[in-house]
Structure formats: C-alpha cells, structure tokens
KEPAVO-544694 format. One line per field, with one value per residue (C-alpha): residue number from 0; residue in one letter; x, y, z. Coordinates in nm, 3 decimals. Each point is the difference from the previous one (the first is absolute). Last residue first. Example, Ala and Ser with C-alpha at 12.3 -4.5 7.8 and 13.67 -1.06 7.14 Angstrom:
pos	c(1,0)
code	c(s,a)
px	c(1.367,-0.137)
py	c(-0.106,-0.344)
pz	c(0.714,0.066)
***
This chain:
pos	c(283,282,281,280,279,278,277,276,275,274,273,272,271,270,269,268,267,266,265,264,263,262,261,260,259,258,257,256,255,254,253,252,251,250,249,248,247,246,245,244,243,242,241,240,239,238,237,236,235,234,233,232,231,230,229,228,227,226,225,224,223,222,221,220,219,218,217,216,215,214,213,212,211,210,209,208,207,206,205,204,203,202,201,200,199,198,197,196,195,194,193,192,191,190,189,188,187,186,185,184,183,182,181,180,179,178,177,176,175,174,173,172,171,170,169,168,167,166,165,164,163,162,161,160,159,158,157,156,155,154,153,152,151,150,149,148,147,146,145,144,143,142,141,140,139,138,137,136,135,134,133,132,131,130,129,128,127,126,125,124,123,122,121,120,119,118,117,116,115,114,113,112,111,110,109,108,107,106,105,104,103,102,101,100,99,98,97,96,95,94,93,92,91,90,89,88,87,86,85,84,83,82,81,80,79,78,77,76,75,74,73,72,71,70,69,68,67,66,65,64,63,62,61,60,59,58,57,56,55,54,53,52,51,50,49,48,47,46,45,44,43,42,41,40,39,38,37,36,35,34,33,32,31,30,29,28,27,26,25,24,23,22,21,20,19,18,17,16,15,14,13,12,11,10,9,8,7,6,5,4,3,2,1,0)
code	c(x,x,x,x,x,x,x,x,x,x,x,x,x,x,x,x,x,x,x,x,x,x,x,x,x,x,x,x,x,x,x,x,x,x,x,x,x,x,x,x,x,x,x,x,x,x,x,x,x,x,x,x,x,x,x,x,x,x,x,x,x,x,x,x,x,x,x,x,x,x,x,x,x,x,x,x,x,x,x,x,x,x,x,x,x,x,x,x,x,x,x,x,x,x,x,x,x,x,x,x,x,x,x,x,x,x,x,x,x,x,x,x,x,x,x,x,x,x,x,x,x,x,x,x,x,x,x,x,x,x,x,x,x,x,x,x,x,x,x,x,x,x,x,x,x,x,x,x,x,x,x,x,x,x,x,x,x,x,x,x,x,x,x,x,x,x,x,x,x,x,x,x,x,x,x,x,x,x,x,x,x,x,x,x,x,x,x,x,x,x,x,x,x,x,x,x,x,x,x,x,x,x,x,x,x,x,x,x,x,x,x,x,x,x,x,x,x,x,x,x,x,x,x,x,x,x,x,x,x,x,x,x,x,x,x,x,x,x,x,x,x,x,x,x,x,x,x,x,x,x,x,x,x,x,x,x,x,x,x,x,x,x,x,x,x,x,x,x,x,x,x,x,x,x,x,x,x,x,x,x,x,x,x,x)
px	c(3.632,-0.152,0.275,0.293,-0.077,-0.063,0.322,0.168,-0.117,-0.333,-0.077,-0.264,-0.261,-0.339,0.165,-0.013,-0.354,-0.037,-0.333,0.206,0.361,0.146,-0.269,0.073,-0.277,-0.203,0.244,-0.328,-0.298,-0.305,-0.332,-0.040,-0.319,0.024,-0.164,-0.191,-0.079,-0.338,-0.253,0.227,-0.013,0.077,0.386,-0.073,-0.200,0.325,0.275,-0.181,-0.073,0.403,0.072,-0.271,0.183,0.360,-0.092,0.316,-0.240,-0.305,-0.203,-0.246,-0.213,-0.099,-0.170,0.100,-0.188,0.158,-0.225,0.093,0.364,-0.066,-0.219,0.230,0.310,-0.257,0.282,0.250,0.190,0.363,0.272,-0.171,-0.200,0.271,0.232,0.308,0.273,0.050,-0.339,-0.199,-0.370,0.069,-0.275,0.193,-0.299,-0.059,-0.106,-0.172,-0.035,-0.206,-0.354,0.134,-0.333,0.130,-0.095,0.083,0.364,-0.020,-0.046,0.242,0.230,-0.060,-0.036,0.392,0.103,-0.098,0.294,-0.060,-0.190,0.383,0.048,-0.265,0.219,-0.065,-0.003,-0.140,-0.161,-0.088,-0.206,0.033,-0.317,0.006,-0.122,0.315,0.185,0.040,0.105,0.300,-0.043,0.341,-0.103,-0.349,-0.300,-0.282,-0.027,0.018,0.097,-0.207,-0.028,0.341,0.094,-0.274,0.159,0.346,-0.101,-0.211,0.315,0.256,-0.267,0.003,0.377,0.079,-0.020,0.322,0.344,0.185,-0.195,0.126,-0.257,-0.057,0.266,0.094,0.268,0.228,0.207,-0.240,-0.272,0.186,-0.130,0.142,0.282,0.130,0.013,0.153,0.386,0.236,0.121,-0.195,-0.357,-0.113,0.284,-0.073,-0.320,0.229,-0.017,-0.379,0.081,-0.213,-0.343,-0.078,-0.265,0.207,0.221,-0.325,-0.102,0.308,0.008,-0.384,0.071,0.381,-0.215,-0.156,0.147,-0.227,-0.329,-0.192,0.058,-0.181,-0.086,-0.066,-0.247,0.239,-0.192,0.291,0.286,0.253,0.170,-0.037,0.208,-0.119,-0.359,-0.266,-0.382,-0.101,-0.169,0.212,0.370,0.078,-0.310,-0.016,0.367,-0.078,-0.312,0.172,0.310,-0.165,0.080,0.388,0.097,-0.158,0.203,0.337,0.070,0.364,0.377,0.251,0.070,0.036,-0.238,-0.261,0.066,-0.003,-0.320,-0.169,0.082,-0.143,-0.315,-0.051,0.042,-0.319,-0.170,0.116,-0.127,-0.367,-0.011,0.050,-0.225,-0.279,0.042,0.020,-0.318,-0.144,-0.199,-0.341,-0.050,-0.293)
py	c(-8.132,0.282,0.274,-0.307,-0.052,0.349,0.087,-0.302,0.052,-0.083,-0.260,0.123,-0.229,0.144,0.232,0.293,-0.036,0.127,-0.058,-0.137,0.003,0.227,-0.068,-0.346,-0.247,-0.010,0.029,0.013,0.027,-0.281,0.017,-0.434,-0.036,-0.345,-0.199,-0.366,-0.223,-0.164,-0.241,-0.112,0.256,-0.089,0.082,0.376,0.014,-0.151,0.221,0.304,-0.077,-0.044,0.349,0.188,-0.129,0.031,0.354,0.124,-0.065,0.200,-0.174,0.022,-0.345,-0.125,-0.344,0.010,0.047,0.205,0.278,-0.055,0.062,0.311,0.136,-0.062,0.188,0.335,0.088,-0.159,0.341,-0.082,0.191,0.332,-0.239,-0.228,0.222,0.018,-0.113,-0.306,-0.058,0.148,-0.039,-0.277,-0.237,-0.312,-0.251,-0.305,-0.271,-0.299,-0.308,-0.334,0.147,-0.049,0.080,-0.081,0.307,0.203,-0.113,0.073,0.341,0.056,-0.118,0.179,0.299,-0.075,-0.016,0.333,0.165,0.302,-0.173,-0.113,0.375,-0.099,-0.313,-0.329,-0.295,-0.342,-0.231,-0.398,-0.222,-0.376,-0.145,-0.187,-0.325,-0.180,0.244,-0.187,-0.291,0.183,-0.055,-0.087,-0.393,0.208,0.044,-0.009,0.317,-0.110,0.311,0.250,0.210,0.050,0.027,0.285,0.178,-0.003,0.085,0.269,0.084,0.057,0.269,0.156,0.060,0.131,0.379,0.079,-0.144,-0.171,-0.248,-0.364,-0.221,-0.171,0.077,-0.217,-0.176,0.252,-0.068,-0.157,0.221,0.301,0.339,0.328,0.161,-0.325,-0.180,-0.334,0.194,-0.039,0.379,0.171,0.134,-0.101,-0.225,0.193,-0.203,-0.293,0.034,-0.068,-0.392,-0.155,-0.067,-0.011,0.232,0.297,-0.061,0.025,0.295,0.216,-0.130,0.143,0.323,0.028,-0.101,0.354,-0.008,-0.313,0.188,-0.301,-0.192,-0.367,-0.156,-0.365,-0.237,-0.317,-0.298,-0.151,0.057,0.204,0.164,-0.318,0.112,0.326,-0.134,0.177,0.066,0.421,0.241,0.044,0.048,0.010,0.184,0.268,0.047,0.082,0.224,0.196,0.065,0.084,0.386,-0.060,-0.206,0.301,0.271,-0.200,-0.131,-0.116,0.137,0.089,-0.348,0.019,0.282,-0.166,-0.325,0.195,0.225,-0.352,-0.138,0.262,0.000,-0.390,0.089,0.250,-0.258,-0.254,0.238,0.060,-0.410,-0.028,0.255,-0.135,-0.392,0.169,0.165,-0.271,-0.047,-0.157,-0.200,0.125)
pz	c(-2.286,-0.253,0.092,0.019,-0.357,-0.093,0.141,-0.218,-0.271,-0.118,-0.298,-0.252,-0.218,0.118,0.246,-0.217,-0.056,0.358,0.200,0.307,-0.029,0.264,0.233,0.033,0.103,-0.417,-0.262,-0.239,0.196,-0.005,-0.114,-0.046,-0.273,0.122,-0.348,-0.009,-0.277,-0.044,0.124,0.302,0.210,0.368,-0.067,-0.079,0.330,0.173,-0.169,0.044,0.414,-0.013,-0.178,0.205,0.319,-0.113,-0.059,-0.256,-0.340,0.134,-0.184,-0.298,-0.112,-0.363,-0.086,-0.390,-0.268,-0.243,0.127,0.347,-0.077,-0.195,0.277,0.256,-0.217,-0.050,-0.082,-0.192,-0.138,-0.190,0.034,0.271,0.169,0.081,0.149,-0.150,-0.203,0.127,0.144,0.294,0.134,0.213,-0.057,0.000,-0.140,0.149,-0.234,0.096,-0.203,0.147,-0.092,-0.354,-0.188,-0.378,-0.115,0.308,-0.007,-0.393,0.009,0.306,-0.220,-0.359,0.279,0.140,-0.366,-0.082,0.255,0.132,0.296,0.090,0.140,0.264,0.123,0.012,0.263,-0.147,0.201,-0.060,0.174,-0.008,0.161,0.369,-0.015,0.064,0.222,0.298,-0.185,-0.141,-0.353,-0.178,-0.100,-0.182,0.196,-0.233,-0.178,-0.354,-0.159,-0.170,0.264,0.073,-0.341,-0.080,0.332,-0.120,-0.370,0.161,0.212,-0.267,-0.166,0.351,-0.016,-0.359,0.101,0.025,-0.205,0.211,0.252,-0.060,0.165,0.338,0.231,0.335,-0.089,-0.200,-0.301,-0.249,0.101,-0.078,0.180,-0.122,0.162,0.041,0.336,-0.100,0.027,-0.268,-0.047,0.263,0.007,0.347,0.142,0.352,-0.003,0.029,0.394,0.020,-0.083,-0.311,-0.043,0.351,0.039,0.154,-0.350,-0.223,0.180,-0.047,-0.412,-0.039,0.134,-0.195,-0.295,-0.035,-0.384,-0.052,-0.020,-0.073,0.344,-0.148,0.377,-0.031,0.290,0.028,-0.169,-0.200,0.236,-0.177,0.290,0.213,0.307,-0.023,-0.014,-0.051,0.058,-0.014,0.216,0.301,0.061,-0.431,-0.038,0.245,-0.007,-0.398,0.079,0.265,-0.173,-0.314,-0.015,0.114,-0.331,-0.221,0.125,0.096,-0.366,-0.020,-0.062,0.241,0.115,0.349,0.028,-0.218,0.232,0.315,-0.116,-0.024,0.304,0.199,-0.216,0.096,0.424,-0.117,-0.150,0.265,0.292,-0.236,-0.009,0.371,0.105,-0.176,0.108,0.306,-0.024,-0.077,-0.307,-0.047,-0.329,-0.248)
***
C-alpha cells in the first residue's frame, strides 16, 4: 500500500469541498439538479480523478485510460465539476448545467461529453457496464497499442464504478456483481455510496440491504467499509482493492447524503431539490 502525504490529503479534501461549491452554483443557476447525492461522493470522486486513476484529457478516448462508469447518473453535477478541473473541458461551462443545448445533461451522454463513459439513466445498470469493461480489458491484447503512453505500458486497465445504496434495489446490479466474481475481474472495483437515503426515503425503510458487507462478501467479492469523507481511508481502499487481482473488489463507502451544509444533510428532500435563493446564500 502507497504512502500518502498529507498534502496530497489536504489537497484532495480542499478540491472536494472547492467541487461542492460548484455544484450548489450550477443547481442554483439552473434550479433543477441532484445536490444530496452529488455532495456524498465528493471525496471519493476528487480522490480519483486527482489521484487514483490514468487519463488523458487531451486523449479522452485513449485506449488504455483507467474508466470510471458513475451509475447514479442524476449526481452528475459531481462527476461534470471534476471532469472540467481535469481538463476535459473549461470550468466556466459548468454554468451550462442543464440548459437547452448544453453537453452537460442532466444525465451523462457519452457522445456529448469527453470525459464520460456510459449513458447513466435509468439506475442500477452501472456495474453490469463495467464487467463488460473489465472482461474487454482483459481480454485484449495488451501489448502497447500506437495510443500507449510508454510510461504506462505495463500498467493494467482498471475500471470503477460509483453506485448508490438506492441502486441495490435494482436486480440487475446482483446479475452484475454475480458475474464480476464469476469471471474473477480483479481489474473492477465498485464503490458503493452508502448514504442511507433515497428518493423517497431512507434506505432501510424502501428497501433493507443490511447486513450490505455480508452480502457483498457472499457473492464473492473482496469487501472493505470506509469512512467515505476520510481522504485517507478512501485512498488506502483504493490501493488494497487494486492489489487484488483474483477477484473483484467493493468500497463499502458510509458516507452522508448532502454532506458540508447543514441545511441539507440527511434530508430526502434534497435528493433532487433546488434551493432558493436564501438557502443558496445560507449553504454558501
């Protein structure tokens, strides 16, 4: 397991926090958006884009970039913010979010915006895109291709998926994680957005998963609990799931829903609401 600096630490919890901030501007802006669920994976998104995974803005579709699939689509605004602090595209269009003609749909399009992976609409589709993903990247020939960075040669394509706990509802996410273990894709981590609240409510009251660890294991997988806002325990995750190779690899990420403003924290309300503007200037 790597050693991290503080300062790579601090620097990935300020541009998690600088990420939020730009996310309640473009809900704001456009009145309509997903703050709840967007704000609970700030940590693990900045600590994947700024650390954990191989790309290339410049190369958005370079053959042996590492992919992130973000299943729960809605909380784009997350995924959008770090894409344009990446390079993808320049931080001033995040203020397009979710108008008329603008690359940053409400739901991520591949076709329109560098950067994104798969279509993520409907929930709960996500981790069966990355065992195709991961199957692919195994199967193919992995001598360096014209695209390979030399640097990067004989480094293995890895692929994440981020999910949320209200996706577990979903039967396709099990035929998925059922066939990740089957074919022992050491390459595919999932990291779970434990946040105990959905739409309509809290996740134990819609749909119970606990004991969600057990469940994991049980299919098979190499299973870890976090504190999903502790850059620290999210970075040391990342690197023991990465030296498994024998079989896939789950963050069991306990995270809080709305998590840095007060106002929205642990609040189904805020799974798809916009504020006004005195909650807007409250949670700034």
């Amino acid at each position: 397991m790597n050693y991290h600096s503080e300062a790579l630490i601090s620097d990935i919890s300020a541009k998690a926090q600088r990420f939020r901030l730009h996310v309640l501007e473009m809900v704001y802006n456009a009145q309509s958006g997903h703050i709840g669920g967007a704000f609970s994976v700030a940590e693990i998104v900045a600590s994947l884009f700024f650390h954990q995974m191989r790309l290339d803005p410049k190369k958005p579709d370079w053959v042996d970039r590492d992919r992130l699939l973000f299943s729960k689509g809605h909380a784009c605004a997350m995924l959008y913010t770090a894409l344009a602090y990446k390079g993808y595209f320049p931080v001033e269009e995040l203020l397009t979010f979710r108008k008329m003609n603008s690359r940053l749909q409400g739901h991520p399009d591949p076709v329109k915006t560098p950067g994104i992976e798969a279509a993520a609409g409907p929930l709960g589709h996500g981790i069966c895109i990355g065992v195709g993903m991961a199957l692919a990247s195994r199967m193919r020939d992995k001598k360096p291709s014209a695209q390979t960075a030399p640097s990067a040669m004989a480094a293995p394509t890895r692929v994440f998926v981020i999910c949320g706990d209200g996706e577990l509802n979903s039967g396709v996410i099990w035929e998925g994680v059922m066939a990740a273990a089957k074919f022992k894709l050491g390459n595919l981590t999932v990291i779970l957005d434990y946040n105990g609240i959905q739409q309509t409510g809290a996740t134990a009251d819609v749909m119970p998963t606990e004991p969600i660890a057990a469940k994991w294991e049980a299919f098979g997988w190499h299973t870890q609990e976090i504190h999903g806002h502790n850059v620290r325990e999210i970075l040391e995750a990342l690197d023991r799931a990465a030296e498994v190779h024998a079989r896939p690899s789950v963050i069991i990420a306990r995270t809080t829903k709305g998590r840095g403003v007060r106002l929205f924290e642990y609040d189904n309300r805020w799974h798809g609401m916009a504020p006004n503007k005195d909650q807007y200037e409250a949670a700034k």
